[in-house]
C-alpha positions in Angstrom: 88.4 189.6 42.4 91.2 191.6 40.3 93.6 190.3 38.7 97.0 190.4 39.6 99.3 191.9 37.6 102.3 189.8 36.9 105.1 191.1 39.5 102.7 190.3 42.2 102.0 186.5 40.9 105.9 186.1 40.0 106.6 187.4 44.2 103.8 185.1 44.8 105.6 181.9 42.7 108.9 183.3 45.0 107.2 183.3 48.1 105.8 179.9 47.8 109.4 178.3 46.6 110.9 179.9 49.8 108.0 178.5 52.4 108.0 175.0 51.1 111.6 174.6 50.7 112.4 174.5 47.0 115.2 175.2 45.9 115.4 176.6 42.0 117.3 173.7 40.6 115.3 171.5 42.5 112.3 172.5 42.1 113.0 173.0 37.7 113.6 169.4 38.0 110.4 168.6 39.1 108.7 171.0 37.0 110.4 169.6 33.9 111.2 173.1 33.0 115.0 174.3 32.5 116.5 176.6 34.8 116.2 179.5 32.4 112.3 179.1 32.2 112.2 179.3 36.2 113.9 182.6 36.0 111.8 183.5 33.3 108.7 182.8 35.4 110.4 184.2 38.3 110.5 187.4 36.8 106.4 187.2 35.6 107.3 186.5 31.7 105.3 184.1 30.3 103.5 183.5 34.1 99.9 184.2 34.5 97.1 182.9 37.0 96.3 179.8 35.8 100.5 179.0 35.3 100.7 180.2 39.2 98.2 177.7 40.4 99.7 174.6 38.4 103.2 175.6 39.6 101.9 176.0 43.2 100.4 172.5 43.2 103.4 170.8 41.9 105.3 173.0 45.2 102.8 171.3 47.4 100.8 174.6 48.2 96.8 174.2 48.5 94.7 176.8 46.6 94.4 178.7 50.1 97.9 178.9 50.3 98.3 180.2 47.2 95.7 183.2 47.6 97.2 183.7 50.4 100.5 184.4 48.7 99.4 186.5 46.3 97.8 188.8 48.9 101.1 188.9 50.8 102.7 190.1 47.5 100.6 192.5 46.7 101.5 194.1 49.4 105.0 194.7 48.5 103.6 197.4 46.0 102.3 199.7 48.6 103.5 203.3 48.1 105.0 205.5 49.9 108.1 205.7 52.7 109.4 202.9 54.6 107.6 202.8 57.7 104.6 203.9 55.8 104.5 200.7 53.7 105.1 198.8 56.6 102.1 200.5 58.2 99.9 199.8 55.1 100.8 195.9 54.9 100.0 195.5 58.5 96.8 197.3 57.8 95.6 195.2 54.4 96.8 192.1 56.1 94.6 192.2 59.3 91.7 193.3 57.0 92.7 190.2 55.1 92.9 188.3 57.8 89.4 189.5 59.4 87.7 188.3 55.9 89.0 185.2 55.2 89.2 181.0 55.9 90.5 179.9 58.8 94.0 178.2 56.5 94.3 181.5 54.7 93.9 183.4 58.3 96.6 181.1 59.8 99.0 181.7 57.1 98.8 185.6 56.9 98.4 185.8 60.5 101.8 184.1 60.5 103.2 186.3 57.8 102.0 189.5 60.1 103.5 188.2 63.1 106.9 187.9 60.7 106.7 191.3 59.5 106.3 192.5 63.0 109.4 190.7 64.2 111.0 191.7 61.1 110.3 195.7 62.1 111.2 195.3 65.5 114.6 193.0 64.2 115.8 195.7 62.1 115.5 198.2 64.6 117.6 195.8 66.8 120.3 196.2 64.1 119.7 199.9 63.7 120.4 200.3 67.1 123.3 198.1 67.5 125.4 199.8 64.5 125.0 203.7 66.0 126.7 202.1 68.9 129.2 199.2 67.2 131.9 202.0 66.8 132.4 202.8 70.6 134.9 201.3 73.4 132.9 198.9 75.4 132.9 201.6 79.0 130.7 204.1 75.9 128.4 201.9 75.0 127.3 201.1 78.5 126.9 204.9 79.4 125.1 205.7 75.9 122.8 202.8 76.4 122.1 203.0 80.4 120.0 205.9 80.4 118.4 205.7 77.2 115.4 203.1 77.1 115.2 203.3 73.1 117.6 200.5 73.7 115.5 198.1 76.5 113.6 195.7 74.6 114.5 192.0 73.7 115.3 192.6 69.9 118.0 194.9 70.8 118.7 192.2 73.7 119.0 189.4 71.4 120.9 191.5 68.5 123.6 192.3 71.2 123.5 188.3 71.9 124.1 187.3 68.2 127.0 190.1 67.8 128.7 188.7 71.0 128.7 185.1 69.2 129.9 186.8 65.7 132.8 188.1 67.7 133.4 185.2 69.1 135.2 183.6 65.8 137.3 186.5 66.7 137.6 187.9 69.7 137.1 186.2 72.7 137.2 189.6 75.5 135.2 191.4 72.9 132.5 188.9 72.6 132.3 188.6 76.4 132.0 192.6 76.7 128.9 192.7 74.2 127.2 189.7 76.2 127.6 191.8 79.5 126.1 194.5 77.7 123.3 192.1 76.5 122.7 191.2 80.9 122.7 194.8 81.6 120.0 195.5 79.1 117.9 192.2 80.3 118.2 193.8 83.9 116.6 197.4 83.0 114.6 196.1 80.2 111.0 196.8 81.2 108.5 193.5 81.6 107.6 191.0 84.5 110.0 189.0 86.8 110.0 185.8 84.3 110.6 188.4 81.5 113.3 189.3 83.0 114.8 186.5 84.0 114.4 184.4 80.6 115.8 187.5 79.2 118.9 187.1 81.4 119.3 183.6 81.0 119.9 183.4 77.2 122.0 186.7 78.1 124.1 184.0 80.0 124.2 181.5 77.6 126.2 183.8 75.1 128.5 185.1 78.0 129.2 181.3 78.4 130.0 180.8 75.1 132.8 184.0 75.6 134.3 182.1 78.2 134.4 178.9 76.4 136.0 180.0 73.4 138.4 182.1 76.0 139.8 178.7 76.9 137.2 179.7 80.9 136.1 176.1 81.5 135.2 177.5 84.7 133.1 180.5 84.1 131.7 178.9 81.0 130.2 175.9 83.1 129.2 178.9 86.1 127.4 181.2 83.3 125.6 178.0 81.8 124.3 177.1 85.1 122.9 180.4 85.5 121.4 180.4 82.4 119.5 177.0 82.7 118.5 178.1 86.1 117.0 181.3 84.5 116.0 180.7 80.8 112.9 178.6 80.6 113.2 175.1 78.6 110.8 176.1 75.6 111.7 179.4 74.8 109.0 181.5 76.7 107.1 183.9 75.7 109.3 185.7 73.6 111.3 182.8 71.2 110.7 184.6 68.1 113.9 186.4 69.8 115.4 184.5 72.2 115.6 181.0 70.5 116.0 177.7 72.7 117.9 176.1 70.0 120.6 178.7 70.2 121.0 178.4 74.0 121.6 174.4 73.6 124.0 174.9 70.3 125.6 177.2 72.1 125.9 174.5 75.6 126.9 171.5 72.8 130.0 173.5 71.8 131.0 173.4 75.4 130.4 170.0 76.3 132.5 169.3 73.0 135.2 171.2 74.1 135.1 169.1 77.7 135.2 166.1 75.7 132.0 165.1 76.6 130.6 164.1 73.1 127.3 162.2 74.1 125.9 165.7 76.4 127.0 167.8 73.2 125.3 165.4 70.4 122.2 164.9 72.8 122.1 168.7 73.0 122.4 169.5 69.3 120.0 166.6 68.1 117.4 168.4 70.7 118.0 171.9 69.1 117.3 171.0 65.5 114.0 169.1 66.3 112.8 172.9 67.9 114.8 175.2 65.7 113.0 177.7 63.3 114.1 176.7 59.7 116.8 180.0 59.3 118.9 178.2 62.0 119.0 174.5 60.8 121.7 175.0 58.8 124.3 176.6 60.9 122.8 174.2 63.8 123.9 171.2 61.2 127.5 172.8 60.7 127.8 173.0 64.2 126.7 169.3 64.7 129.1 168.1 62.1 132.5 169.4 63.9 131.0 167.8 66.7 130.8 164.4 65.1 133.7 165.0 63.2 136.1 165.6 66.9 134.1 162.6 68.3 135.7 160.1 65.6 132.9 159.7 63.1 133.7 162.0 60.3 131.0 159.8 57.9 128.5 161.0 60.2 129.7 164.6 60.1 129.6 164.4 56.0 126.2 163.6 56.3 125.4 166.3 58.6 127.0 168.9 56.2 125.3 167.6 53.0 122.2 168.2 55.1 123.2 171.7 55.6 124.9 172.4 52.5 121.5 173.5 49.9 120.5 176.2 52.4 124.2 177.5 52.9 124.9 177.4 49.4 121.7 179.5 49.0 123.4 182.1 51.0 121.8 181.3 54.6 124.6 182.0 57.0 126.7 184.4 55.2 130.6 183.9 54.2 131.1 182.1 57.5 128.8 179.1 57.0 130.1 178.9 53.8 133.9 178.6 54.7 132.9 176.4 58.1 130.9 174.0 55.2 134.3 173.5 52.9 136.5 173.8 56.3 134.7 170.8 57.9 134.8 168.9 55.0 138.4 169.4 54.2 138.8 167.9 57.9 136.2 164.9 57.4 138.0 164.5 54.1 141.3 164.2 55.9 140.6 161.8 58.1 138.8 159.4 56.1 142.3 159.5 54.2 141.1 161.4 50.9 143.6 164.5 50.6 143.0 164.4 46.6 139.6 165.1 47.2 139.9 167.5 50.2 142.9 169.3 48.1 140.3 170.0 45.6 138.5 171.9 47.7 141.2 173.9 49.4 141.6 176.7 46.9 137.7 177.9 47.5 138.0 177.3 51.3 140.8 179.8 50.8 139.2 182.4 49.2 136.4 181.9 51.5 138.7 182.6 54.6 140.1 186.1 53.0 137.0 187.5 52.4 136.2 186.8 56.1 139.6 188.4 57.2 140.1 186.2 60.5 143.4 185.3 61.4 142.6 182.4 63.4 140.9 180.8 60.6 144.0 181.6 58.2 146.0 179.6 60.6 143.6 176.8 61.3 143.5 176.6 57.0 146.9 176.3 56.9 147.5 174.1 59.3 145.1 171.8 57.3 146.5 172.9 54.0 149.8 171.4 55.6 148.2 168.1 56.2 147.0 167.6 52.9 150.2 168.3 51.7 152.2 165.4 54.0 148.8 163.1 52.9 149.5 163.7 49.3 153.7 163.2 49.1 155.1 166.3 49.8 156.3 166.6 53.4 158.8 168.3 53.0 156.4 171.1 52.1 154.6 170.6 55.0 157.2 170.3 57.7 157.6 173.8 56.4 154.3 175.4 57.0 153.7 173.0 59.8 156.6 175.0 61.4 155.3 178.2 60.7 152.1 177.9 62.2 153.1 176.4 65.1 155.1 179.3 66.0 152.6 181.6 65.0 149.9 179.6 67.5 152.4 179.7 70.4 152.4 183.2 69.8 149.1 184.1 69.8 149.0 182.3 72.3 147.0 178.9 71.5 148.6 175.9 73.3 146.8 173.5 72.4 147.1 174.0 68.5 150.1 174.2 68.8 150.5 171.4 70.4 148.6 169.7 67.9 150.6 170.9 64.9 153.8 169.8 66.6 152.7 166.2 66.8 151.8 166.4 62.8 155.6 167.5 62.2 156.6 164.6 64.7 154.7 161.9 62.4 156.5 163.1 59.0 159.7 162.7 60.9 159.5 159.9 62.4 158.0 158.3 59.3 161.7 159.6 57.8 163.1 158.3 60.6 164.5 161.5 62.2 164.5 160.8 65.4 166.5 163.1 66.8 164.7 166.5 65.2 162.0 164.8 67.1 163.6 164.8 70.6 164.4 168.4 69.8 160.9 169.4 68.8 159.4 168.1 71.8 161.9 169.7 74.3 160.8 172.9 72.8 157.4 171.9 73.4 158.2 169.9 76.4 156.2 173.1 78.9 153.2 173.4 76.5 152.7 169.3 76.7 153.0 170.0 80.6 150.7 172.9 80.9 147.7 171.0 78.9 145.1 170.1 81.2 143.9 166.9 79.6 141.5 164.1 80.4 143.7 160.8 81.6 143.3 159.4 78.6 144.6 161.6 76.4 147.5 162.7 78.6 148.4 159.2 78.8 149.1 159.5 74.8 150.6 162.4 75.1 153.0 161.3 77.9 153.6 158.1 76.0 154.9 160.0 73.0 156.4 162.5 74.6 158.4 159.9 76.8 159.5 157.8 73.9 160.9 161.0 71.9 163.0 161.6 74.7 164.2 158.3 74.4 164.3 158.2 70.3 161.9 155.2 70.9 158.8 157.4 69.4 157.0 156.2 66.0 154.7 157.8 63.1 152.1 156.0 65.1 152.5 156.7 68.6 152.4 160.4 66.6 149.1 160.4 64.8 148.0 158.7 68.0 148.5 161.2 70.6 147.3 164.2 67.8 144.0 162.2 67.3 143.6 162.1 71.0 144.6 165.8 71.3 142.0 167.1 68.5 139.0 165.1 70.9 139.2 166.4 74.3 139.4 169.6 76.2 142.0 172.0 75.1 141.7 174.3 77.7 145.3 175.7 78.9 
């Protein structure tokens, strides 16, 4: 057998730290080996055969695994154009494959089926950015008639775009779902094709509706998705993933308030999900715990997710929802020093992502760390300001929630009658909110002792907790 030359073993040393989970520090700790040694090695100096296959056993990979990663690697050196080279390492794979032990077939059978999905993935996203610049009425006529577009890559790219928009755009993200059914419908394949193809096409046009403040027509679209979408995935979940479809149904029942369907749902969806989606699965998870009252719980969940995130898995916007959950936990738990600490990076964070909503929502928490840390008259002040701004947009129920933080700082100063004010000028958003009993109870108990300068700090924090932890919708 050749041997390798050193790129190929040093892709081969990469690939095997990526399948098993390593991450550099990590694993340089285990090696005994500083940091700059692993990138050394990482970049083939001072890495040879024998250095691969005592690096590989102390990553946990059998001498199979290793061949076979070396094989895959060796492929990355294939000339000639794109889809050529993609050709080629389909080609030396399957005669790999044909020629080799049944662990080494499994693996690079598994590596082809990725690089197939891969192709067909990127295509997806090829597809979707010719069309991204059009009004939603173009998009339907350009892709109606033109079946380069029906297939369930494109179907599930036009799924994970609606959810992107969703962090900003709530009719956008619902247009791009209904894009995503009309595709499943003409898509070419049998009747339970179609209809699993549908039903995760649902599940994002559910999620449109939720985050449109739609109780209603997220519950309807859900329903039609578990009606349609089948409980394991199907035949085709290397696109349409189960665990997405309950993450997506969790954030819902969170937003109903009910906490034990939503944490049911997410525990389900990371004991099925492929590794790529644990981590945004686990940030999801953690706002859930973290609205439910258990904000230790919801710590844990984000360390959990935090080495994959910080290893770039999930973009900017796992990065900011990591540091923005955290500032909340920290919050609540009554640590603003520490949760201050982190503000300045959770701001930068939220720039680079450009979202208005999330500037808001950081300020609002920016706000609270200044009233937790002495300065509330600092806070009244951008308390103020974003209230207005979330009445604007309009977002009752943050709003809402926002006004009963300015109510705690003064009634803590003992200025009861700003108080009375500030909730006559809320007095119709309090009304409007269609809350749980519960919860409006709070509400109404606060909002009837302001009007009767009776109202405390407590009675305050009290109502805001309750209002953070059940629906919102308005």
């Amino acid at each position: 057998m050749p041997t390798p030359d050193v790129a190929v073993l040093a892709r081969a040393l990469k690939i095997l730290l990526a399948h098993y989970g390593w991450g550099q520090s990590e694993f340089a700790r285990k090696a005994e080996i500083s940091r700059t040694t692993l990138h050394r090695l990482l970049k083939g100096k001072g890495l040879d055969r024998a250095r691969l296959e005592e690096l590989g056993a102390l990553i946990g990979a059998p001498p199979a695994r290793i061949e076979a990663a070396i094989t895959f690697a060796a492929t990355e050196d294939l000339p000639g154009e794109a889809g050529a080279r993609l050709w080629h390492r389909r080609t030396l794979l399957a005669d790999s494959i044909a020629r080799t032990t049944t662990e080494l077939r499994d693996y690079l059978s598994g590596r082809l089926q990725e690089i197939e999905v891969q192709a067909r993935r990127d295509e997806a996203v090829r597809l979707w950015r010719r069309i991204e610049p059009l009004s939603a009425k173009q998009r339907t006529l350009l892709v109606a008639p033109c079946d380069e577009y029906w297939n369930v890559a494109f179907i599930a790219q036009l799924c994970e775009e609606s959810a992107r928009a969703a962090a900003r755009d709530a009719a956008k993200s619902l247009e791009i779902a209904e894009l995503a059914l009309q595709v499943a419908k003409v898509a070419p394949g049998n009747e339970r094709l179609k209809a699993g193809r549908q039903g995760y096409a649902w599940a994002f046009a559910g999620n449109a509706h939720r985050v449109g403040n739609r109780p209603g027509a997220a519950d309807a679209a859900f329903e039609r998705c578990r009606a349609l979408f089948p409980p394991g995935g199907g035949e085709e979940k290397d696109f349409l993933s189960p665990s997405r479809v309950l993450d997506l149904e969790a954030s819902l029942r969170r937003n109903q308030g009910r906490f034990g369907e939503a944490l049911a749902h997410h525990k389900q969806a990371l004991e099925i999900c492929f590794s790529a989606l644990r981590p945004c699965l686990l940030l999801n998870q953690a706002t859930t715990l973290e609205q439910a009252g258990d904000p230790l719980a919801a710590i844990a969940s984000l360390r959990e997710a935090r080495p994959a995130i910080e290893r770039g898995e999930g973009g900017s916007r796992a990065r900011f929802m990591l540091r923005f959950n955290l500032v909340k936990c920290l919050i609540h738990l009554e640590r603003p020093s520490e949760a201050e600490f982190i503000l300045p990076e959770l701001w930068g964070l939220g720039q680079e992502l450009g979202n208005r909503l999330d500037f808001l929502r950081t300020r609002a928490l920016a706000a609270q760390v200044l009233a937790a840390t002495g300065r509330p008259k600092d806070a009244l002040v951008e308390f103020e300001a974003v209230r207005e701004e979330f009445r604007t947009i309009p977002l009752p129920a943050d709003a809402a929630i926002v006004a009963l933080h300015e109510a705690e700082i003064l009634l803590s100063e003992g200025r009861t009658a700003e108080v009375r004010g500030l909730v006559q000028s809320m007095r119709p958003i309090f009304d409007a909110l269609r809350l749980k009993r519960e919860a409006l109870a709070a509400v109404r108990l606060f909002v009837e002792a302001a009007e009767r300068d009776a109202a405390t700090a407590a009675m305050a924090r009290e109502a805001a907790l309750c209002l953070c932890r059940v629906p919102r919708y308005a």
